[in-house]
C-alpha positions, 0 to 999 in steps of 0.5 A: 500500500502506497501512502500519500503525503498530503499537498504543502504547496497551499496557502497553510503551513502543515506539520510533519513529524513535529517540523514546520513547513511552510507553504510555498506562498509563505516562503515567497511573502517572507523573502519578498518583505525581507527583500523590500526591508534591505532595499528600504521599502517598508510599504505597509509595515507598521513599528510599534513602540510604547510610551509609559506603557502605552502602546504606538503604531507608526509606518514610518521606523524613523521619528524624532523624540519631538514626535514621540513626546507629542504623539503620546499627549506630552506636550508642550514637549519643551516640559518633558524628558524623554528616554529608553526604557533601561538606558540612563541617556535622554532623548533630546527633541530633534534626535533620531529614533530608529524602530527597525531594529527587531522588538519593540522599543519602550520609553519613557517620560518624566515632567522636567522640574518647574516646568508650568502647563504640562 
């Protein structure tokens, strides 16, 4: 008797013997976004990234702590300090951040002393 072993060239994964193999389709999608990351095309790809907890989606992987400060509510930005979860340096207003780097970047904020309207 002759056994068969079931299609993998679909859209699903399937398990053999304990081992992921990943449909042709999928194996295609993942080269194609890898492909798109190196030449710097991130069309559709969305950075996450938490600000005291909360959590933030962007399309773009590169913003300033300006931005980061604003889009989180802390304004006026001037009345605010912005840093890297488990990182001692500060965040300054018109430094870059780069999200691309796997995982999801965490900050936060703290009121910068005497500051008013804030």
């Amino acid at each position: 008797m002759q056994h068969r072993l079931p299609n993998f060239n679909r859209s699903y994964g399937a398990t053999l013997l304990g081992v992921w193999i990943m449909s042709s389709n999928s194996i295609s999608n993942e080269h194609k976004d890898n492909d798109n990351q190196e030449n710097g095309q991130n069309q559709g790809r969305r950075y996450t990234f938490l600000v005291d907890g909360q959590p933030y989606h962007i399309e773009s992987p590169i913003l300033t702590g300006g931005q980061i400060l604003e889009m989180s509510g802390n304004v006026p930005i001037s009345s605010y300090e912005l840093q890297e979860e488990n990182s001692s340096g500060i965040i300054e207003p018109d430094q870059t951040v780069n999200l691309s780097e796997p995982g999801v970047e965490r900050f936060c904020t703290s009121k910068i002393a005497g500051t008013i309207n804030g």
